[in-house]
GUKOL-275446 format. One line per 5 residues: their letters; for each residue x, y, z of C-alpha. Coordinates in pm, whole numbers. Layout:
a> X:Y:Z | ...
END
This chain:
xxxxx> 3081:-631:3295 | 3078:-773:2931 | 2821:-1070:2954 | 2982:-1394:2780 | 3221:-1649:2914
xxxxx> 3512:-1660:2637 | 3654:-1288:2598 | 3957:-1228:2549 | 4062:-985:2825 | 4230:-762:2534
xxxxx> 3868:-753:2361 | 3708:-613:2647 | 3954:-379:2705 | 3955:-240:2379 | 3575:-242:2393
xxxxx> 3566:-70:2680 | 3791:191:2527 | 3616:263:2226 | 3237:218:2290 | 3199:301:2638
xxxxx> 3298:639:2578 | 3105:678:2227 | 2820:594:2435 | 2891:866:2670 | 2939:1161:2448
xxxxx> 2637:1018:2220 | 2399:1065:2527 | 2574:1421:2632 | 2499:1523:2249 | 2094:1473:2274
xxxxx> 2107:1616:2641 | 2217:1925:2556 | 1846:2062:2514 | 1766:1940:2842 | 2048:2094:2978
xxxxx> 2039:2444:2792 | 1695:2467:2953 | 1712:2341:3318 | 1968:2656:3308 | 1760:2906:3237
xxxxx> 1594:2810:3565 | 1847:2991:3750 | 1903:3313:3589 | 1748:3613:3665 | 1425:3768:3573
xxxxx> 1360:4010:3297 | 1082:4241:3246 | 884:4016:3031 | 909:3694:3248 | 813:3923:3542
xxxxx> 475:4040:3350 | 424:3706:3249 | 435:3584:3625 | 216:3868:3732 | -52:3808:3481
xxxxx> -72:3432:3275 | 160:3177:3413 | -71:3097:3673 | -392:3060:3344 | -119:2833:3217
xxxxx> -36:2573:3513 | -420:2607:3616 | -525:2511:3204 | -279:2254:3181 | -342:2086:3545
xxxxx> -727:2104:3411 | -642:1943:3078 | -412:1660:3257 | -714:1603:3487 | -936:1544:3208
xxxxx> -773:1342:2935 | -614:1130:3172 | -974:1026:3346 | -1129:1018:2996 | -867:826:2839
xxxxx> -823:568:3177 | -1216:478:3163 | -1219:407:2779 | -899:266:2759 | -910:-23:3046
xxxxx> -1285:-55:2963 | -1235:-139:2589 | -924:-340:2670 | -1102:-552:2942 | -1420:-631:2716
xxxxx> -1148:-734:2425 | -961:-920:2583 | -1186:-1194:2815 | -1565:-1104:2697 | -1725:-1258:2389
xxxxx> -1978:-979:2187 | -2100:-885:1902 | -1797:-761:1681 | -1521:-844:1923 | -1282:-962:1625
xxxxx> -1305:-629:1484 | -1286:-393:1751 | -918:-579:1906 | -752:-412:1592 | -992:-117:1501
xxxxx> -984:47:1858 | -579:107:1782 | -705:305:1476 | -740:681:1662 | -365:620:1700
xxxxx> -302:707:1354 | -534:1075:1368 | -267:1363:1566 | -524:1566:1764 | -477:1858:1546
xxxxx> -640:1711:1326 | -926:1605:1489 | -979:1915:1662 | -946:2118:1326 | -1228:1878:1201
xxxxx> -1464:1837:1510 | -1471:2203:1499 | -1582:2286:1127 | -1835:1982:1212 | -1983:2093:1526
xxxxx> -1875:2509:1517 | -2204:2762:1473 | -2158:2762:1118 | -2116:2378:1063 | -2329:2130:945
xxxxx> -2464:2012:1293 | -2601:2318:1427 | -2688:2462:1092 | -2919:2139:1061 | -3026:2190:1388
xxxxx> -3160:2564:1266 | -3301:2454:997 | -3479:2186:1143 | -3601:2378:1480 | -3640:2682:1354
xxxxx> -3432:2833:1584 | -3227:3173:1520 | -2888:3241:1697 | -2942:3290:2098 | -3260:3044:2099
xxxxx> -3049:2732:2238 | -2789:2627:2375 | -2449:2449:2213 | -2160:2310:2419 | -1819:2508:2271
xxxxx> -1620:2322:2104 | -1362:2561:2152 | -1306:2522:2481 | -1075:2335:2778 | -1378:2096:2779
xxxxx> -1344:2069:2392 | -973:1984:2423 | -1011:1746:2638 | -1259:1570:2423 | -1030:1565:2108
xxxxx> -708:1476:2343 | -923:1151:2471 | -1058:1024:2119 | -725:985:1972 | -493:903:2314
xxxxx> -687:653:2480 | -520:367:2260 | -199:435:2500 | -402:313:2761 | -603:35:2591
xxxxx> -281:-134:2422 | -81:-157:2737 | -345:-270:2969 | -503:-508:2703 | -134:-617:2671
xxxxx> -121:-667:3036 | -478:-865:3071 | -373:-1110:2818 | -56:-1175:3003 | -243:-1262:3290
xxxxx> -221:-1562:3442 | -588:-1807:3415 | -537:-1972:3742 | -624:-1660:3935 | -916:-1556:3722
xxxxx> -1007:-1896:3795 | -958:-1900:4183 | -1179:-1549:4172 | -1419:-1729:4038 | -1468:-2034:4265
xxxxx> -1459:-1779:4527 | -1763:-1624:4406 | -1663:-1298:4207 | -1850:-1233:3915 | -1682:-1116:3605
xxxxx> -1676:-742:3719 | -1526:-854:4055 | -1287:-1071:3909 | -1185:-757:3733 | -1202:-501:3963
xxxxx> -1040:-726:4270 | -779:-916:4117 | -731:-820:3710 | -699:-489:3754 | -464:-487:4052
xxxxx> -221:-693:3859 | -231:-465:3514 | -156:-146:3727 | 204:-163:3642 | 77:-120:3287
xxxxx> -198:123:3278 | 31:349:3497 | 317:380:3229 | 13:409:2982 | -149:722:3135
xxxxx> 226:838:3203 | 235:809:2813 | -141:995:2756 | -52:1314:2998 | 317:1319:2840
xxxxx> 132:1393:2471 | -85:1594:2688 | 196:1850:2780 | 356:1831:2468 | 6:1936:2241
xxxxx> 50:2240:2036 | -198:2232:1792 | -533:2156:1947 | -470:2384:2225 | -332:2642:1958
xxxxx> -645:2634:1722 | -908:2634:2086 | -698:2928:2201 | -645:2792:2511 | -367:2962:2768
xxxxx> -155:2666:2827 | 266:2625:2858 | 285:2506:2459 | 84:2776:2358 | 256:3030:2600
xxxxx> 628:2917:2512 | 492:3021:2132 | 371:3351:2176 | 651:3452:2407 | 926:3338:2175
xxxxx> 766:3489:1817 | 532:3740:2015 | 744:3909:2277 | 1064:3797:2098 | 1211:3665:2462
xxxxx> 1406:3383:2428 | 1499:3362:2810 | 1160:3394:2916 | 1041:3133:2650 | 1314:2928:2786
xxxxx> 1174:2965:3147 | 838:2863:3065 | 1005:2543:2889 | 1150:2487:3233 | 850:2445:3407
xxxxx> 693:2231:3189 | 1015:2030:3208 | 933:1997:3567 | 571:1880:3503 | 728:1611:3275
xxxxx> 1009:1508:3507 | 702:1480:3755 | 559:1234:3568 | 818:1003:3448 | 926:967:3828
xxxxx> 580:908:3956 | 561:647:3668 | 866:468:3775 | 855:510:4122 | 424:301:4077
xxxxx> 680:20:3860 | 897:9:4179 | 596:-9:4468 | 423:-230:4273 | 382:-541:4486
xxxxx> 141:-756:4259 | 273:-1092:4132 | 147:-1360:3922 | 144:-1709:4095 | 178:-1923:3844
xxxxx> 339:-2008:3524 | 32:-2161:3400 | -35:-1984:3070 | -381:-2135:2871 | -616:-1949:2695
xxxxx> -786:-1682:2891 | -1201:-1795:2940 | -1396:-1613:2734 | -1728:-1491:2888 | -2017:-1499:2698
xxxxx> -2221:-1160:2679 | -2560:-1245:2567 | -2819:-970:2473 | -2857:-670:2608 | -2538:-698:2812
xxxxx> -2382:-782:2474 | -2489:-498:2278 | -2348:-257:2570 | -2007:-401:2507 | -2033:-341:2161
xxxxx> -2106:73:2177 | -1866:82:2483 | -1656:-32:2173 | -1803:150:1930 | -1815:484:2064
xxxxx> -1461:611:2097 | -1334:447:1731 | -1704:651:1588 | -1538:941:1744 | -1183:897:1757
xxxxx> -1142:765:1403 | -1494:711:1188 | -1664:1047:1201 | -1348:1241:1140 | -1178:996:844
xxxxx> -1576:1083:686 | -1558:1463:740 | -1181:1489:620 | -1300:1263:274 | -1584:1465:204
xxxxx> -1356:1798:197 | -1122:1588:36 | -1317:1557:-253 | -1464:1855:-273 | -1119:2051:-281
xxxxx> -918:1813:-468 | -895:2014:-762 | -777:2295:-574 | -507:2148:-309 | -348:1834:-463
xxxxx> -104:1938:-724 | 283:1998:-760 | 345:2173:-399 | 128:1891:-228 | 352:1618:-371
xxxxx> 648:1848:-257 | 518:1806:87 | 409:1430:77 | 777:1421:-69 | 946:1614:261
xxxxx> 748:1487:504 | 766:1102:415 | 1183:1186:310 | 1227:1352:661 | 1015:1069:844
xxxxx> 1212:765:635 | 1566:944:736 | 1483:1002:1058 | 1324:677:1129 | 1640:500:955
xxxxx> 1895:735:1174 | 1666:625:1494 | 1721:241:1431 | 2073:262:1367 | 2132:444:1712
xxxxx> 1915:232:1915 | 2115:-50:1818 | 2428:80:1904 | 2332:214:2225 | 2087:-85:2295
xxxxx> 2365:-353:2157 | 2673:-139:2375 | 2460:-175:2674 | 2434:-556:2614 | 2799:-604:2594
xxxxx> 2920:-348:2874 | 2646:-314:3140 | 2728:-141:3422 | 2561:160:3588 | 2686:476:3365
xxxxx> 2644:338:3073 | 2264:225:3198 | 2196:556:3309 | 2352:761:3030 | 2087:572:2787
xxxxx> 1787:636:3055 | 1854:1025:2953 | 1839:973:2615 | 1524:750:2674 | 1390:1023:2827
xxxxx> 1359:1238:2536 | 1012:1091:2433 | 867:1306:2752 | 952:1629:2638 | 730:1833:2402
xxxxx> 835:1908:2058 | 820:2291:2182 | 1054:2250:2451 | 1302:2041:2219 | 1284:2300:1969
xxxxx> 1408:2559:2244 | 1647:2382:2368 | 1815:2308:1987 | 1795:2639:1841 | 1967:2891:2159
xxxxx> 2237:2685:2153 | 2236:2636:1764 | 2193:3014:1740 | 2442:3121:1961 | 2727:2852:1767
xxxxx> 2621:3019:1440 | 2653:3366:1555 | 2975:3300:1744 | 3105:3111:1436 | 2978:3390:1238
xxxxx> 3134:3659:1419 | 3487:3456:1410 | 3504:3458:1059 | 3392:3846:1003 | 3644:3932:1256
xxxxx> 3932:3733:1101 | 3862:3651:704 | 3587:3902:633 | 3364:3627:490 | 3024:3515:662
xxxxx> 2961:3149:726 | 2529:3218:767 | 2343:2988:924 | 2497:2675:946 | 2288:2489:1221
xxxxx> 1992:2686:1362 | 1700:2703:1078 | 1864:2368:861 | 1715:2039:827 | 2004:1887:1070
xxxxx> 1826:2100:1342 | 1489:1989:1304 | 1620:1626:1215 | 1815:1654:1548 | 1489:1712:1725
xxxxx> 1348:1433:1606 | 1629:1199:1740 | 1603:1401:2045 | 1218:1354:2127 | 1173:970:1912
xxxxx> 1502:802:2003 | 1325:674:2315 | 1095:496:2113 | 1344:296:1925 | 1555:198:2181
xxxxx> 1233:32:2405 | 1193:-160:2091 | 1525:-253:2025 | 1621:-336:2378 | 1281:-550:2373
xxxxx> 1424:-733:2069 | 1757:-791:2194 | 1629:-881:2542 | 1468:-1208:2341 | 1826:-1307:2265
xxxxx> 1979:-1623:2432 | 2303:-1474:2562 | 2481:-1822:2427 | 2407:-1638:2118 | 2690:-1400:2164
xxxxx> 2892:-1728:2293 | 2818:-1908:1952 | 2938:-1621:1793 | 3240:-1518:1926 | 3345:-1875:1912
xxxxx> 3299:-1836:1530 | 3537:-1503:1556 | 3295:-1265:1445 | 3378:-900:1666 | 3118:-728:1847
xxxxx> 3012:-552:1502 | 2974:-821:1303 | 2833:-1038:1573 | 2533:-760:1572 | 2467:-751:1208
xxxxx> 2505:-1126:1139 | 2370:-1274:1444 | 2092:-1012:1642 | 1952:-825:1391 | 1852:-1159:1188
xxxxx> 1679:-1260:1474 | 1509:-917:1602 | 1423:-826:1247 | 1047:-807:1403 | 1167:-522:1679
xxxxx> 1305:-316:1447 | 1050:-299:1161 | 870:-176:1413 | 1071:59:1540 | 1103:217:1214
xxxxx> 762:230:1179 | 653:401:1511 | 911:671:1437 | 804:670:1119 | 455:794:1189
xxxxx> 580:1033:1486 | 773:1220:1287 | 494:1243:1037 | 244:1363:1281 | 575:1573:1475
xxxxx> 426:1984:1435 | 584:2187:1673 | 940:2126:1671 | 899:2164:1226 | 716:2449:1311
xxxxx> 976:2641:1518 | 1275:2487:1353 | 1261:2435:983 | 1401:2597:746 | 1273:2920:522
xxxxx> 998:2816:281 | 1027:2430:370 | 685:2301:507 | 579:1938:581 | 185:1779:585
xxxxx> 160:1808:909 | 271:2247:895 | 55:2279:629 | -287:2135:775 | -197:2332:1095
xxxxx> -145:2656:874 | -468:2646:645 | -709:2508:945 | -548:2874:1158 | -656:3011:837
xxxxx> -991:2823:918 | -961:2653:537 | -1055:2329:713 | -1164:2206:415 | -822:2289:194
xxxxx> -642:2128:512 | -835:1780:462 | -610:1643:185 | -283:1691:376 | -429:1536:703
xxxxx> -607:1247:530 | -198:1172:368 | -48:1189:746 | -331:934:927 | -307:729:597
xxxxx> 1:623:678 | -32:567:1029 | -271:325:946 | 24:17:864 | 210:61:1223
xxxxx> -88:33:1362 | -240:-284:1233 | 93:-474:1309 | 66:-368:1695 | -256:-482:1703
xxxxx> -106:-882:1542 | 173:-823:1772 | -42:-815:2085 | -285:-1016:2008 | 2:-1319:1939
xxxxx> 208:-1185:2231 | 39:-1379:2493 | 293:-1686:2671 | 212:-2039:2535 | -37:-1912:2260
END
């Protein structure tokens, strides 16, 4: 149904015959990795995918289920804590924590792990210290490994809990005051009040934000890479380049596909059960409760804490071997990869935008059911890991370049090489695939602002759907998609897998080149490139944390 009261039946018609069916074969286009590996599922077994049955896969869904287990209870108790303190306690350093705990968003685990570990590994400055200090010789005590499930888990939590803190914190403010206030007359405390009636309401939230933490879970390559830890990423690697398998690769994809799937309907199916409402429309400033002394100064390392070890301590490790290798690493090839990776982020992010609002905009004017659910697949794509994208592009890539190939051997005796498999449109095809999710949500969030008398106001002034979009909406949502372009913006900075599988020959981006020279273990060479990628995930991140903190109804 095309929402507006004045349409000329012709218009719609025409509309209907033109976008509906862009729309369509735009969504088929980014499904196609999806769809190239949910077939594998059926074919046969090889030799290789037998032996890997036999012997790992069952390391890999034990590893993984640990690691889900883990981050996801690590990053739920730091996450609601720090977003309940925020957002209705008063403590020391409040102001400054609402925006700084959004900082570990800007550090990819990789790089924390890569740092944590030349830090806190036998030969780092900790336990060498520690040595010196103690007197103690190898054997004489006892170190917790950083390489290790345990470790992972560690570095996954310090730099995902923000998932969880903006959403709920998001969700607290937009809590109603009257029933804090009835809690309170009934005799809850301010725990009780949040344990009986503000937590209940925020579930909605906090689910899709843990939803979000063990999706980034699944899709980790580097941390669990560098920790040498058996899990599906790490497997769907060493299969592909080690055994050479593409099918069984493919297979292991497949499951983890599942695991995702798993997720995302557990996620929607808490939205649909949930049964908590807010009562009122009465929106004042939440109370504030005072935390005085010692209570206080708990709130403030509760705060404290994760951004000391989810954005501090490593930002202060990564400067020192910053400066101490400066010399060596930042010359003519690093600004040839600060030139790639922020050229590949800006095109991507600027591709991203411009599809959002087409599909976002088309399903404002259509509606109906297909359309709907052909953009929930492509809004999907934000689930699937980068390695699982990158399988999905590059069989069917490969096997259109080789058939291609073949054709033109066959019939002109001239080779066409590789046209799509190892070329920037692959791995920039990727990134529409697993990022386009996050532009549309902020697009549709933009548009979803809009008065629909908008579209009445300007039709009446002739303007067609296209013009009505750049003239009227995007005026008015320029707020939505700024930041759309910057979230993809600093994905695609911090993307490693799918550039590592599918770039092309002798093309490397910041984030390929930390994850290359820490594998080396030249941690400290790797510092410059990492300190470029969370510098400028720093911008994004401060305008989330204005955008929540002003997002609250009848502030």
């Amino acid at each position: 149904m095309i929402l507006g009261r004045n349409i000329n039946p012709a218009s719609v018609s025409s509309l209907n015959r033109m976008w509906k069916p862009a729309i369509f074969l735009t969504t088929l286009f980014f499904a196609v990795p999806i769809l190239t590996i949910a077939g594998f599922i059926v074919q046969p077994s090889a030799e290789i995918w037998q032996h890997l049955v036999d012997t790992v896969l069952s390391d890999y869904i034990t590893n993984s289920a640990w690691l889900m287990f883990g981050v996801g209870l690590g990053t739920f108790s730091i996450g609601v804590t720090c977003a309940w303190l925020t957002s209705v306690c008063q403590f020391p350093g409040k102001r400054f924590f609402v925006w700084a705990l959004l900082l570990p968003l800007a550090m990819p685990a990789y790089i924390i792990a890569y740092t944590y570990t030349g830090m806190f590994d036998y030969a780092g400055p900790v336990q060498t210290l520690l040595r010196e200090w103690m007197g103690w010789e190898y054997g004489d005590y006892y170190f917790p490994e950083i390489r290790s499930i345990g470790g992972a888990i560690a570095m996954l939590s310090f730099v995902l809990f923000p998932y969880v803190y903006l959403l709920a914190r998001a969700a607290f403010l937009d809590q109603s005051v009257c029933v804090i206030e009835v809690s309170r007359t009934l005799g809850c405390n301010l725990w009780s009040s949040f344990f009986r009636i503000a937590l209940p309401l925020a579930r909605p939230a906090i689910v899709a934000g843990m939803s979000l933490v063990l999706m980034e879970t699944l899709a980790d390559y580097g941390t669990v890479a560098y920790f040498g830890l058996g899990v599906f990423t790490t497997g769907i690697f060493r299969t592909w380049f080690g055994l050479g398998d593409s099918a069984a690769a493919a297979k292991l994809a497949a499951i983890l596909l599942l695991f995702v799937f798993t997720l995302v309907i557990i996620e929607r199916a808490s939205r649909r059960q949930a049964q908590y409402h807010h009562s009122t429309n009465r929106y004042q400033k939440l109370p504030e409760y005072q935390l005085l002394g010692l209570r206080g100064w708990i709130a403030f390392f509760a705060c404290l804490m994760p951004l000391l070890l989810g954005f501090i301590l490593p930002s202060i490790q990564l400067g020192f071997w910053a400066v101490d290798t400066y010399a060596e690493t930042v010359d003519s090839s690093f600004i040839e990869l600060t030139f790639h990776s922020v050229s590949l982020a800006a095109a991507a992010s600027l591709i991203a935008v411009l599809l959002a609002l087409f599909l976002a905009y088309g399903k404002r004017l259509i509606g109906g059911k297909l359309v709907v659910s052909s953009i929930r697949v492509v809004a999907t794509g934000y689930a699937i890991p980068g390695t699982v994208v990158a399988i999905g592009i590059i069989i069917p890539f490969a096997w259109f370049d080789n058939s291609l190939d073949a054709f033109l051997r066959d019939r002109f005796d001239i080779s066409s090489g590789l046209l799509l498999s190892g070329s920037l449109f692959a791995v920039m095809f990727a990134y529409m695939v697993r990022f386009l999710a996050v532009s549309i949500q902020s697009v549709e969030a933009g548009l979803g602002k809009i008065k629909h008398s908008m579209d009445d106001a300007g039709r009446s002034l002739g303007y067609r759907p296209g013009e009505m979009l750049f003239k009227v909406h995007l005026p008015l949502m320029k707020g939505s998609v700024l930041t759309a372009l910057l979230i993809v913006f600093v994905d695609v900075m911090k993307e490693l897998p799918a550039t590592l599988i599918l770039r092309p020959f002798n093309f490397n981006t910041l984030a390929v080149r930390a994850f290359e020279l820490a594998a080396d273990e030249r941690l400290a060479e790797s510092a410059t490139a990492a300190l470029m990628i969370v510098a400028v995930g720093l911008i994004p991140v401060m305008l989330l944390s204005k955008s929540i903190s002003s997002s609250r109804a009848g502030s």
